[in-house]
C-alpha positions in Angstrom: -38.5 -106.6 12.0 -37.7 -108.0 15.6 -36.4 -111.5 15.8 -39.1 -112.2 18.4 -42.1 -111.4 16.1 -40.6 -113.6 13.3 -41.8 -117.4 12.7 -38.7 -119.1 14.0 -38.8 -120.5 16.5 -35.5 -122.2 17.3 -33.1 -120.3 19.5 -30.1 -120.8 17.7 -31.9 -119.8 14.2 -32.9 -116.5 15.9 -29.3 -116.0 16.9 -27.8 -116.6 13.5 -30.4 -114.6 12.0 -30.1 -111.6 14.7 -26.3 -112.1 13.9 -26.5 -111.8 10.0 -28.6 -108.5 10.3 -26.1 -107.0 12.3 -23.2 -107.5 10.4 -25.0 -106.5 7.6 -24.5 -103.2 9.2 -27.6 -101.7 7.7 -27.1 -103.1 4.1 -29.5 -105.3 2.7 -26.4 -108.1 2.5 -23.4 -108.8 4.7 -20.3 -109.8 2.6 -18.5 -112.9 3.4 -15.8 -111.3 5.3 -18.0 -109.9 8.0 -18.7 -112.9 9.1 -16.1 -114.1 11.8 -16.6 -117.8 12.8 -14.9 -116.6 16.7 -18.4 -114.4 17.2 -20.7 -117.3 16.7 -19.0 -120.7 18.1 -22.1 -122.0 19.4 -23.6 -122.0 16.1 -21.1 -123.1 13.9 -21.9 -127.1 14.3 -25.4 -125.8 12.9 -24.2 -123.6 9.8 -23.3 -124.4 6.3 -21.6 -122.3 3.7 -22.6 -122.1 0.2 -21.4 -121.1 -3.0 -23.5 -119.8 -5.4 -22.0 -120.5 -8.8 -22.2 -118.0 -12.3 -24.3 -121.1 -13.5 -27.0 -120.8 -10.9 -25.4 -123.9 -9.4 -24.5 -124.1 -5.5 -21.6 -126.0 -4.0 -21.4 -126.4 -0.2 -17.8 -125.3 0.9 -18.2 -126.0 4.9 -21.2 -128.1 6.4 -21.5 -127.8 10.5 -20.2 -131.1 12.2 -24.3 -131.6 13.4 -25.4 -131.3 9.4 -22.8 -133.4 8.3 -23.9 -136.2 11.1 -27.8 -135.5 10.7 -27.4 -135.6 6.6 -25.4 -138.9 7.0 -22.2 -137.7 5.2 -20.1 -134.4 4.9 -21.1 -132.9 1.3 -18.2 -130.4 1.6 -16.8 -129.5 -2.1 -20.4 -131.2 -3.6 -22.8 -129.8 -5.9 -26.2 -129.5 -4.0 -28.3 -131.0 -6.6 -25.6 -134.1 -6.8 -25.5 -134.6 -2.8 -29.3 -134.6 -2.5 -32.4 -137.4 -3.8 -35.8 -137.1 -4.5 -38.2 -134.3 -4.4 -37.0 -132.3 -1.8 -34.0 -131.8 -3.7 -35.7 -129.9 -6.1 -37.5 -128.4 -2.8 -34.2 -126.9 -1.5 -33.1 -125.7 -4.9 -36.1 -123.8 -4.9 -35.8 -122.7 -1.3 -31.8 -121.1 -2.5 -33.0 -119.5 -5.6 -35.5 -117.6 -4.1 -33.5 -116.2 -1.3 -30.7 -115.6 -4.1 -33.7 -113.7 -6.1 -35.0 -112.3 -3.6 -31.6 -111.5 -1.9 -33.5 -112.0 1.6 -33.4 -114.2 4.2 -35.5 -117.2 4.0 -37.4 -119.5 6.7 -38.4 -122.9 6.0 -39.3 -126.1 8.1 -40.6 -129.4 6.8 -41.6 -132.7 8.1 -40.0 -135.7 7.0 -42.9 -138.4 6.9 -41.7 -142.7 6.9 -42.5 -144.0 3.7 -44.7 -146.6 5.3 -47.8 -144.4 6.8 -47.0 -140.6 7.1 -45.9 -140.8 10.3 -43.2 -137.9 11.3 -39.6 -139.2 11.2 -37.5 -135.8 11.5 -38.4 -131.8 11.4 -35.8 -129.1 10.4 -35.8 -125.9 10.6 -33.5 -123.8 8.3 -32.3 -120.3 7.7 -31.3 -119.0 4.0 -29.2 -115.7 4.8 -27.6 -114.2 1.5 -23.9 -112.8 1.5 -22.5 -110.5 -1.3 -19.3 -108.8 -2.0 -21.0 -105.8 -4.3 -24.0 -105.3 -2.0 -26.0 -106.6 -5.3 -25.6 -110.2 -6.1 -25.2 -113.1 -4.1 -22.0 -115.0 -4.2 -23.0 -117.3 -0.7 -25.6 -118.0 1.1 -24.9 -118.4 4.9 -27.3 -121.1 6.1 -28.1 -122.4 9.4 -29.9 -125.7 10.1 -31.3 -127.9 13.2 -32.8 -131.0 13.4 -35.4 -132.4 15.6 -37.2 -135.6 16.4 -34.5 -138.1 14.7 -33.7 -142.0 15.1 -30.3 -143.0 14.8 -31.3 -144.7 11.7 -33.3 -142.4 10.2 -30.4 -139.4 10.9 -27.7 -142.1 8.8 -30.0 -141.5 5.6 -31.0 -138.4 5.4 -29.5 -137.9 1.9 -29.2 -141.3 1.0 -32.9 -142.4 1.3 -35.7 -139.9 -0.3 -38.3 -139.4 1.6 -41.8 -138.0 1.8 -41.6 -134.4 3.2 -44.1 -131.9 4.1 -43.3 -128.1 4.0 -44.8 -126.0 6.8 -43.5 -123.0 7.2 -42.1 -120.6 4.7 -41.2 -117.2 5.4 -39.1 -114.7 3.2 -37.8 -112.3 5.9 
């Protein structure tokens, strides 16, 4: 499937995703070491590394300078479902173990609504992109994530403040 036919519509997310397919290299999983941090600098403030545990637990091991600032803190060496509050942790749980099941790629955005009235406080867009050392089960996920349409003070509690979201796009690629 060409990356221009796709739902995402973020430039870097289509480069990161173009760049996972080809060093995937025609398998349906690149492993870890294929992916070299020198081919992608543009990218790497955006991307996170993630660790999925034998007891279906993730761990972030490197968070992008630009997520650690727009999440308010730098998670590195923390379990997901410790760093994040509120329903959309269970939202991004859900959102890993279905690209792990699936061992696809998987496109998301949401809408982060103010508590007071719905109205739109942040949008991400984010990229789920499997790696594996056996070609059969995940052992990372390589994820890439952007942020749009955030106040200072909204950015600073991103993990530290639940709130509202709305899901509206979802795509397993």
């Amino acid at each position: 499937m060409e990356t221009a036919s796709l739902p995402i519509t973020d430039e870097r997310l289509r480069a990161a995703y173009d760049y996972w397919r080809r060093i995937a290299a025609g398998n349906p999983m690149p492993r870890r070491r294929d992916l070299d941090p020198t081919d992608i600098p543009r990218l790497l403030p955006h991307v996170m590394l993630i660790d999925v545990l034998a007891d279906g637990r993730y761990r972030y091991r490197l968070i992008g300078t630009a997520n650690a600032r727009e999440h308010g803190m730098n998670a590195t060496g923390r379990f997901l479902d410790d760093a994040m509050k509120g329903e959309y942790r269970a939202h991004v749980l859900h959102l890993y173990d279905e690209s792990v099941r699936a061992r696809r790629a998987l496109y998301s955005e949401s809408l982060f609504l103010s508590s007071a009235g719905g109205a739109v406080e942040r949008h991400t867009k984010v990229l789920f992109m499997p790696l594996s050392e056996d070609g059969a089960t995940v052992s990372q996920v390589f994820v890439a994530q952007v942020f749009l349409h955030i106040e200072q003070n909204t950015r600073d509690q991103h993990f530290v403040v639940a709130r509202p979201f709305k899901e509206i796009a979802h795509v397993l690629l």
